[in-house]
N, C-alpha and C positions, 0 to 999 in steps of 0.2 A: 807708075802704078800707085792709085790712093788708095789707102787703107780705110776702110769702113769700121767705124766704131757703133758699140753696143749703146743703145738708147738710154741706156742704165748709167751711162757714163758721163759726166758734166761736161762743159767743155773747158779746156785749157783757161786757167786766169780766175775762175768764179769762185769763192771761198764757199765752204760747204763746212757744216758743225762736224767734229769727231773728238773722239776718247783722244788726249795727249797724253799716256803712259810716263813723260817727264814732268807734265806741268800737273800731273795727278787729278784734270780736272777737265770738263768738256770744253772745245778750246775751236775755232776756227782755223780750219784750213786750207790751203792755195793749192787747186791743182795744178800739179808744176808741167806735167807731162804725160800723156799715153803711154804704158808702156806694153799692155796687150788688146785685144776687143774688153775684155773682163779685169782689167786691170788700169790702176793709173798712183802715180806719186805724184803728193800731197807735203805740203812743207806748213807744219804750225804758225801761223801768224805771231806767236806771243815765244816761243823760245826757239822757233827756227828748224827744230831737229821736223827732219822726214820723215816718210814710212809709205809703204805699198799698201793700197785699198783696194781690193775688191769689189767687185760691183755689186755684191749683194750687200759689203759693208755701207757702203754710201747710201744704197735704196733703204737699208733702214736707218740709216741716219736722219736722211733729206726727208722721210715721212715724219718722225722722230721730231724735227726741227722746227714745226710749229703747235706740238704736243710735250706732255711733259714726256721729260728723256730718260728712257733705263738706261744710260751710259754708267758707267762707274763713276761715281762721285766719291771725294774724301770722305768719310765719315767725321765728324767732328770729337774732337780729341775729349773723352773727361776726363778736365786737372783738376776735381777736386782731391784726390790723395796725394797729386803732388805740391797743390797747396797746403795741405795738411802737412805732410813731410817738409816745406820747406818753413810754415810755422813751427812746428815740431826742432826744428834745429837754429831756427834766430834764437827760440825761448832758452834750447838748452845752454845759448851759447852764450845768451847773457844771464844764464844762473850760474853760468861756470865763472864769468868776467866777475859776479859780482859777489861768488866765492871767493875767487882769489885778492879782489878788493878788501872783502873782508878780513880774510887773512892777513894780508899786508898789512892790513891797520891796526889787528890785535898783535903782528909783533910791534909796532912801530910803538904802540901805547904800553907793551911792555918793556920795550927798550929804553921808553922813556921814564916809564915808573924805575927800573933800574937807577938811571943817570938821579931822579932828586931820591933816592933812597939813599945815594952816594955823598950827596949835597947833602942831605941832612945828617950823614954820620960825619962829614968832614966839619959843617960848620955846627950842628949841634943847636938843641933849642932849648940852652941854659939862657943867653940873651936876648929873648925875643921882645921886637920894640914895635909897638902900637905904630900902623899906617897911618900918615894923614900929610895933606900936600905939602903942610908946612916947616913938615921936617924934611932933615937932612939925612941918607941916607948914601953907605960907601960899597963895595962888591964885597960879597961874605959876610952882609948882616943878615939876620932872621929877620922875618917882619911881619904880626899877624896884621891879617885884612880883613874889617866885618866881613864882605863878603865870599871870599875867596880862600879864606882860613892861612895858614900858615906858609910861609913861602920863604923866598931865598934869592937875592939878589946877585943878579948875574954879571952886569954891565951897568956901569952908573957912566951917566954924562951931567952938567951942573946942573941941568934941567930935567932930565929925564931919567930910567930906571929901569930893565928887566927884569922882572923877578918871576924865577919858576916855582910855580904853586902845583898842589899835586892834579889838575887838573889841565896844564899847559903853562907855557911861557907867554907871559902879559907885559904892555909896556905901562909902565903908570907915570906919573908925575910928581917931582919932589922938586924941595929945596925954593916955593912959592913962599913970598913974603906979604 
C-alpha cells in the first residue's frame, strides 16, 4: 500500500528554512521523514534538535524563503546600560583602591613621622654637624643638609650613610678624601 503525500510537503532529504526555537534564529532544516499527508519532521541542520512541521508551516516558510522572513529573529540586545554599569564599577573600584592607597600611605608617613620624632628626642639637636662628603660621620650624629634640613644617622659603613630626614630615609656619602 503507497501512501500519497500532500503537495505541500517537501520531499524526504531537501533542506527547507524554518524558525529554530533553540538556535533563536532562522536556521535550515532536513526533512527527515513523513509522518502524516500534513505533516513531516525536520532535524536543524546547525544544533540538530527536531520538530514536527505542518504543511501550512513549511508553505509559508518555502514562500518566505526567497522574500524577506517574518520568522522570529533575536532582537539585538542594548548594552549601553550594561556598559555604563560596568564602567560605573571599574571607576568605583579604583577610587576605592586608591582610597585605601591613600590611606595606607598617611599611616605609613605617620608612623614614620613618629619613628624620627623619637630619633630626634633620643639623639637630640644640641650637636648638630654640617653635611658635606668630606666628613666623617658615626650612627646617632645629627647632621644638617642644605638641602634636606636636619636629619639623623642611622647606619654608617666607611663609605656610606643613612640618614633619616623628616622627609624619608636617604643614603648619602661620607668620609671622601
Amino acid at each position: 500500500m503507497t501512501q500519497t503525500h500532500s503537495s505541500a510537503l517537501p520531499p524526504v532529504a531537501r533542506s527547507i528554512p524554518l524558525y529554530c526555537t533553540n538556535c533563536e534564529s532562522e536556521r535550515f532544516f532536513k526533512v527527515i521523514a513523513h509522518i502524516s499527508n500534513v505533516a513531516a519532521k525536520a532535524k536543524c541542520e546547525v544544533c540538530g534538535r527536531s520538530k514536527t512541521v505542518r504543511s501550512g508551516e513549511m508553505e509559508d516558510s518555502m514562500s518566505e524563503a526567497g522574500a524577506d522572513s517574518k520568522a522570529k529573529t533575536k532582537k539585538p540586545r542594548n548594552t549601553d546600560g550594561l556598559k555604563a554599569a560596568a564602567e560605573k564599577r571599574k571607576s568605583q573600584a579604583a577610587e576605592k583602591k586608591a582610597e585605601v592607597s591613600a590611606k595606607k600611605e598617611a599611616e605609613q608617613k605617620a608612623e614614620y613621622n613618629k619613628q624620627y620624632e623619637n630619633l630626634r628626642g633620643q639623639i637630640g639637636t644640641g650637636k648638630v654637624q654640617p653635611y658635606g662628603m668630606k666628613n666623617s660621620f658615626s650612627v646617632a650624629d645629627a647632621i644638617q643638609h642644605p638641602k634636606y634640613g636636619l636629619g639623623f644617622v642611622t647606619m654608617a659603613t666607611p663609605d656610606r650613610i643613612e640618614v633619616a630626614f623628616e622627609t624619608g630615609v636617604l643614603p648619602l656619602v661620607h668620609n671622601r678624601a
